[in-house]
N, C-alpha and C positions, 0 to 999 in steps of 0.2 A: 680375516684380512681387512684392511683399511683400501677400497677404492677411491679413487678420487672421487667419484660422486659423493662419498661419506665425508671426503676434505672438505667438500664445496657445503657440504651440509652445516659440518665444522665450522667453517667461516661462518656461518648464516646464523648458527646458534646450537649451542652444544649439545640443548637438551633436544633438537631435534634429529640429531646423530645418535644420541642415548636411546630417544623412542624408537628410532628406526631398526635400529640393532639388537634392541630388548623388547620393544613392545609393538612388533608388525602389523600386531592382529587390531592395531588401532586406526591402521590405515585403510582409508576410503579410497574404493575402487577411481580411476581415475572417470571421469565424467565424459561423456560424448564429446564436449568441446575440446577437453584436453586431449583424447586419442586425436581428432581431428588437427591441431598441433603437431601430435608424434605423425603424425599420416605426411604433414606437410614437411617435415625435418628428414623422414627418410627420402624423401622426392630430393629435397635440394641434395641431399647425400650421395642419391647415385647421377646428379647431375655432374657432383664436384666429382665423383668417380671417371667420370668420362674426360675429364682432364688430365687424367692419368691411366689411358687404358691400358691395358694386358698385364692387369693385376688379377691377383687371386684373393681370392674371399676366404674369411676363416670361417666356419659355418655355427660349429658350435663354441664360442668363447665361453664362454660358463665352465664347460666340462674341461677340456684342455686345450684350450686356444695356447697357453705358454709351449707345451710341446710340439704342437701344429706350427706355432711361430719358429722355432728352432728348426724342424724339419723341413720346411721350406727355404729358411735361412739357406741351409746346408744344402739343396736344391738349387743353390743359384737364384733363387726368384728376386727381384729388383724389387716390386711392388705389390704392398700385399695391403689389406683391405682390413679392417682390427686386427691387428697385427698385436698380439699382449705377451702381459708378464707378470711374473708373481717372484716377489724377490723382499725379504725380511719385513714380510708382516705387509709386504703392500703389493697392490692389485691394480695395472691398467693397461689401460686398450685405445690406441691410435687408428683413427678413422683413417687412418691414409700414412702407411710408413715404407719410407724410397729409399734406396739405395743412392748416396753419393760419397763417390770414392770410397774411404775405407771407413766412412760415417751413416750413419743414417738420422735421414730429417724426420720430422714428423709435422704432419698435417692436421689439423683439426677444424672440422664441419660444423658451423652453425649459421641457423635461418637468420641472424641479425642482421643488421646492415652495419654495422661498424663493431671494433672491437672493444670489447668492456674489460673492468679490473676481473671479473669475475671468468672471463677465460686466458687471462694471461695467467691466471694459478690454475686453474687446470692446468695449461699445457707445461705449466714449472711441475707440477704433481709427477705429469706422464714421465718429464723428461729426467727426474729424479729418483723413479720407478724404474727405469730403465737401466740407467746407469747404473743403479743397484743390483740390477740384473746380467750386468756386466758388457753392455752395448754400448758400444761409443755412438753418441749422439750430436748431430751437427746442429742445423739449425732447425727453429718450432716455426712454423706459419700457420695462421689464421683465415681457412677461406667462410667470406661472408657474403651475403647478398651484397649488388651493388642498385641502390635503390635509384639511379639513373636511367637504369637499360630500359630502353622500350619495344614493348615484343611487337616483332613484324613476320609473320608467320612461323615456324620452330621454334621453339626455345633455341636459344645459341648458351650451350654452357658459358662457352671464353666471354661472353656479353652479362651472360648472368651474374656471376659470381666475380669476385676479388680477392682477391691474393696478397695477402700483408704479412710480411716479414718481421716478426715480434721479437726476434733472441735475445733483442736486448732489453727489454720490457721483464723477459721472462727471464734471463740472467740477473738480473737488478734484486728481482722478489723471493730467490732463491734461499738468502740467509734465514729471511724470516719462515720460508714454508717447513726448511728441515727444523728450523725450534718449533713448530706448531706438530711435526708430522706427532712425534713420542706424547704430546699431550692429547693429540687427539687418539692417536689407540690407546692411552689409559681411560679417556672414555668409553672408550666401546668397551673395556672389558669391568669398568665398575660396576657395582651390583645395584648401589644406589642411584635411584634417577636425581642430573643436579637441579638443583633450585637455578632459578632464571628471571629476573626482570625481565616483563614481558614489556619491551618499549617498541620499537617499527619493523623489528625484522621480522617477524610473521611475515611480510608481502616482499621482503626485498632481500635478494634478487629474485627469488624466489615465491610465491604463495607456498606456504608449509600446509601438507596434511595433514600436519596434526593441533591444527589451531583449534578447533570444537575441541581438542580432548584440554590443551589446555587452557581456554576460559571456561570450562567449565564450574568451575569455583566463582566465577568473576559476578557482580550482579550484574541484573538484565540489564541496567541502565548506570553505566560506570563512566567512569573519568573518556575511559576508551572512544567513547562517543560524543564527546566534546570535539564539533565541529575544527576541523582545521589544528587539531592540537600538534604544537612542535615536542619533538624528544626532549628539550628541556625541561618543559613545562612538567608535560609527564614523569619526569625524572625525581622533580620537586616535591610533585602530590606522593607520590611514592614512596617517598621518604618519608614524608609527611603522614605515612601510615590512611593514606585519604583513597577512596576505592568507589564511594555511591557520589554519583552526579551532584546530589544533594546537599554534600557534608565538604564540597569545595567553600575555604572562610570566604568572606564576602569581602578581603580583602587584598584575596589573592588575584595579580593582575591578569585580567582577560582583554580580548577582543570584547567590541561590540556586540557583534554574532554570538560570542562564547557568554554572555554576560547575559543576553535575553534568554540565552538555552536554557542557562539556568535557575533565571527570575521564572519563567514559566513552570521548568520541572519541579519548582517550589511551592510555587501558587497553585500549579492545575491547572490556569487557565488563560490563554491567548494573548499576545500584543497583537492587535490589529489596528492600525491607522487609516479609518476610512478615508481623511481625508485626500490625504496621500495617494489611496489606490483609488480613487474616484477621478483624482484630477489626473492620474497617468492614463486610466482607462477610457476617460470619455475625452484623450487630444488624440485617437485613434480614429482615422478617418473610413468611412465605409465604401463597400463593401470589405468585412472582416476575411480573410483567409487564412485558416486555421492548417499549416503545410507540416506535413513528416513524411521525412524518407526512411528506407530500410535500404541498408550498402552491405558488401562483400569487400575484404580487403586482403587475398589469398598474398601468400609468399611468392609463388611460383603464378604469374600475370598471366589469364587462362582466355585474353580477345585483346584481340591487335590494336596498337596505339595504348595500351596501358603499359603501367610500370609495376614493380613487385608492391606490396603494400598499399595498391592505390586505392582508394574506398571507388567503389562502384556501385552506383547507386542502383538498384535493380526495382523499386516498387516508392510508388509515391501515395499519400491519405490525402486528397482536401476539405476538410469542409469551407463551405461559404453563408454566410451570415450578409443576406443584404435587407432593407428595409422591411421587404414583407415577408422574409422569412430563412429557410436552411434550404441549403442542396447539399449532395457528396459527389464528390470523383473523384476518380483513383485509377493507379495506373500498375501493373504486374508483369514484369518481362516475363517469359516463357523460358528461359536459358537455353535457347538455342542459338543466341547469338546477342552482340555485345546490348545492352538492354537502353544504354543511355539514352541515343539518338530517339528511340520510340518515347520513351520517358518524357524528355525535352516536348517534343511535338505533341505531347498528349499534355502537358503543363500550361507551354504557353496557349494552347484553347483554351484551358478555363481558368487561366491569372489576366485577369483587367491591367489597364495600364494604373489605374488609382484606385487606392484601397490600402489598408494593413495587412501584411503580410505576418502571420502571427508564429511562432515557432515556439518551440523549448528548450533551452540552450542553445543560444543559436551560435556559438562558434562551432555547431558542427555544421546545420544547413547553409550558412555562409561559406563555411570553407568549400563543402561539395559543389556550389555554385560558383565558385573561383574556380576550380578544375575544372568544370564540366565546361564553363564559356573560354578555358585556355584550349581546349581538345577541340569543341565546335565553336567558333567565331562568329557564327550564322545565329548564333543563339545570345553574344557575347549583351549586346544591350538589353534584352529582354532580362537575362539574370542580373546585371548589374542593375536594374531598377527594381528587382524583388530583393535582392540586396540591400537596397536603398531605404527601402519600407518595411525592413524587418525587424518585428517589436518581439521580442524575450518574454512570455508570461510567465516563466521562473525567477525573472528580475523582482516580482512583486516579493516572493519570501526569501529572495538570497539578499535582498537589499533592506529586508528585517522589517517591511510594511505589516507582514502578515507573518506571526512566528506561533507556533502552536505547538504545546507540550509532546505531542504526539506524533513532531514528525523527529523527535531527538536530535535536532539540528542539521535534518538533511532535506536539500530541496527537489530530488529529483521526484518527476511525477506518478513513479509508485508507491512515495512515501506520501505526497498530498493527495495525492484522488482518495484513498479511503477514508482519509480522515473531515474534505470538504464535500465528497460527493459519495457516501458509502454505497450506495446503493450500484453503483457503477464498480464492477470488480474485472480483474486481469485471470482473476481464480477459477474462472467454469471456463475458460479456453482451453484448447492447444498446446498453441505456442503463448509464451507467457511474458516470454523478454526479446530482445532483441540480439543477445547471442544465438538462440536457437532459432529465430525468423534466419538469420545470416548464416547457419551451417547448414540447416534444411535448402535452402535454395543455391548453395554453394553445390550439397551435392545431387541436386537437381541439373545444376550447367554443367557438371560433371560427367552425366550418366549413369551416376550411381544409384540414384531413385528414379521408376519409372512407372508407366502404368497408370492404376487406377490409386496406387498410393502416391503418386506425384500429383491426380487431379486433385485430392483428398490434401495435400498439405498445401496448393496451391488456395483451394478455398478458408484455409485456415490460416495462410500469411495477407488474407485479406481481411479477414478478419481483424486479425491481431492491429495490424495498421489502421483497418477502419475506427479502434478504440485508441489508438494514439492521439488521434486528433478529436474524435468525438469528446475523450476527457479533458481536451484543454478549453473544448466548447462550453462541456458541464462547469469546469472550475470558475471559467470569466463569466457566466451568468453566473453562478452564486457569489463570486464577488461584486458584479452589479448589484444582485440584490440586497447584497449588505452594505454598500454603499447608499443604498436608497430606503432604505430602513432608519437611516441616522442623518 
C-alpha cells in the first residue's frame, strides 16, 4: 500500500520511499527530542478534537480502521476520529472526518502555525484516497496553531488553534499528485534502490533517517560542508564529478567564507588576523559580561501571558571579567512557575549599567530580550541597554578574522572550543547541547521528572550553562593572547 506518508516521502526524494519500504532495518530509533515532538502533536490533536466533540475514535487503524470506518459510516456517526481507507493500492487516515450533507470534509491536524505546500498534498493525497474509495468528499481544512493566542489560564482550544479552509489549494495540486501517485508505487515495488543526487532535501521538509546510511560513501570532508553552499553550486561540482573539499578548481566561483574554507583545508593551516581581532577586542569596554541563556519553546504555552512557540527563557550563565579578576552567577527556574520574572530580577543585580555585554550569536539573546521587556516593562530599559552593549564573539570567525581548518566552515561554539581551547570539553557532561538542557527542563515544568532525578538534572543544567559562558571566557583570552604575541 502507498500511504500518504510514503507520498510525502515521494515528494521529498524517492530513494527515501525506496529505503523505507525496502530497507527499515536502516532506520534509527526516533530520538528523545523527536518523541517529544510526537508527545507535543498528539496534545494539539486532541485539542483540535475538542472542536468537534462526540466523535468516535478508530483505535486500531493499522489493523482495520477501513472496515471500522465503514461500520460506523453505516452507524450514522457524523464524526469520527482517523477515520481511513484503503482503495487501489493507497492508504489513508483523516485526523478529523464530518459529516456534511451527503459529503464529507476532512480535517487535518498540525503543530504548525500556518499552512505549507507540504500539507496541502497531503490532504489532496487523503482526499484522492478516498474518492477512490468511493466517498464523496467536500471540503479539506487545515487546523494549525495560531501563534497569536495568549494563554490566560485553560487552554481555550477555539483561541488555540485555526481553521483554514484549503479546497482550493488542494483542488489546484490535484492533476499533478494523480501523475506522481503510479510513479511513486513503482517505487515501492522496484527491487533496485534508485540512484539519487544527493543536493538539500535531506533536511527539507523533512530531516530524513536515512541520511548516515546515505553519505556513507561521501568523504569526511566534502563539498557538503562548504559553508553556506546553494543547490546550484552543488549541482555544478556534481557534475563536475568533484566530491573532496579539496579538489574544488580554484577557479570555481565562491564566497569569501567558502574561499578561505578552502584555502585552509589546503594548506592545514589557519587565517587569523590579529590585527583585526585585537582592535575589535580591545574597543570592548569593561567590566566584560559573558551572558547565556537556556529557553523552552513548547507548542501548547504551559504559563500565562505566553504564546505557542514563545522561547521562555528558564536559566541564565554569567561570567564577569572586571579589572581584578572573574566572578559567576547564574540563575535556574525551578519549573514551577513562569521562570522569567525571577530570571529578570536575578540578571539585573549582577549586569552593571556599563560594561560589554558579551554573547554568541546574539540574534538569539537579543531577540529573547525584546520579548522579555514587551511581557515585563518594569524591565524594559534595563534590557534595552544590555541590548545596546551586546558584542557577538562568533562575529570574530563568521566575519573570517579567525578561520581554521578544523572548524570546516562552521562557527558555532562547539565546533571552536575544541579546536582553540581543547582542554575545555562539552564530553564528560550530562547534558551536552541545548536541545536536551530545553527538553529535560521542559519536562521538569511538566511533572514529568521529579524527585531526586529532577535535583540531579537540575545540577547538570547548571552545569551545562555554566560552560556556555565559561568557553567564550576561554576563547577571548586565547585570542587576547594571540593578539599580544604578535
Amino acid at each position: 500500500m502507498l500511504s500518504k506518508s510514503d507520498y510525502l516521502r515521494y515528494l521529498q526524494c524517492k530513494k527515501c520511499l525506496w529505503l523505507y519500504k525496502h530497507r527499515k532495518d536502516l532506520k534509527p530509533k526516533p530520538s528523545t527530542s523527536q518523541e517529544a515532538i510526537f508527545e507535543q502533536g498528539y496534545k494539539v490533536e486532541n485539542y483540535a478534537r475538542e472542536l468537534f466533540p462526540k466523535g468516535v475514535e478508530i483505535e486500531d487503524v493499522f489493523s482495520d480502521g477501513d472496515k471500522k470506518t465503514k461500520e460506523l459510516i453505516a452507524n450514522g456517526e457524523k464524526v469520527i476520529y482517523q477515520a481511513s481507507v484503503m482503495a487501489e493500492g493507497l492508504w489513508a487516515m483523516a485526523d478529523i472526518f464530518i459529516k456534511n450533507g451527503n459529503k464529507w470534509d476532512i480535517y487535518e491536524v498540525k503543530s504548525s502555525t500556518e499552512v505549507k505546500d507540504e500539507h496541502i498534498a497531503d490532504l489532496c493525497f487523503q482526499k484522492i484516497a478516498f474518492e477512490k474509495g468511493g466517498f464523496k468528499i467536500g471540503d479539506t481544512y487545515l487546523i494549525h496553531i495560531n501563534n497569536e493566542y495568549v494563554k490566560n489560564g485553560e487552554i481555550e482550544p477555539k483561541k488555540l488553534l485555526t481553521i483554514e479552509k484549503i479546497t482550493e489549494q488542494v483542488d489546484n495540486l490535484r492533476n499533478s499528485i494523480e501523475v506522481d501517485i503510479p510513479k511513486a508505487i513503482k517505487i515501492t515495488k522496484d527491487t533496485e534502490e534508485p540512484t539519487i543526487k544527493i543536493l538539500k532535501q535531506c533536511k527539507k521538509p523533512y530531516e530524513c533517517p536515512f541520511k548516515e546510511y546515505c553519505f556513507k560513501d561521501i568523504p569526511p570532508y566534502s563539498i557538503y560542508n562548504l559553508t553556506r553552499i546553494n543547490e546550484r553550486k552543488l549541482t555544478n561540482l556534481l557534475d563536475m564529478g568533484i566530491m573532496e573539499i579539496c579538489d574544488i578548481p580554484n577557479d570555481f566561483p565562491l564566497s569569501t567564507a567558502q574561499e578561505n574554507q578552502i584555502l585552509t583545508a589546503k594548506s592545514g593551516k589557519p587565517i587569523i588576523e590579529t590585527g583585526k581581532i585585537a582592535t575589535t577586542l580591545k574597543s570592548l569596554p569593561y567590566p566584560l559580561y559573558f551572558l547565556d541563556y537556556e529557553s523552552i519553546a513548547p507548542a501548547i504555552p504551559i504559563y500565562n501571558g505566553t504564546k505557542p512557540y514563545q522561547q521562555v527563557c528558564f536559566q541564565y550563565s554569567l561570567h564577569v571579567i572586571t579589572e581584578s579578576g572573574t566572578e559567576h552567577y547564574e540563575y535556574l527556574g525551578n519549573g514551577d512557575k513562569n521562570p522569567i520574572p525571577d530570571l529578570l530580577k536575578s540578571m539585573r543585580g549582577n549586569i552593571g549599567d556599563i560594561g560589554a555585554v558579551i554573547v554568541w550569536n546574539k540574534t538569539f539573546e537579543s531577540s529573547r530580550n525584546n520579548e522579555m521587556a514587551e511581557m515585563y516593562p518594569e524591565y524594559k530599559d534595563f534590557l534595552a541597554s544590555v541590548n545596546e552593549r551586546i558584542f557577538d564573539l562568533m562575529e570574530i570567525f563568521s566575519k573570517q578574522y579567525y578561520v581554521h581548518p578544523e572548524f570546516k566552515g562552521r562557527y558555532s561554539i562547539k565546533k571552536v572550543l575544541p579546536v582553540i581551547v581543547p582542554a575545555l570539553s562539552y564530553k564528560n557532561l550530562e547534558i551536552q547541547e541545548g536541545g536536551t538542557a530545553s527538553l529535560k527542563w521542559f519536562q521538569i515544568a511538566n511533572g514529568e521528572i521529579t524527585g531526586s532525578e529532577k535535583e540531579e538534572i537540575f545540577k547538570n543544567l547548571l552545569k551545562y550553562c555554566e560552560l556556555d559562558t565559561l568557553a567564550m571566557v576561554k576563547i577571548w583570552e586565547k585570542l587576547i593572547a594571540q593578539t599580544q604575541h604578535h
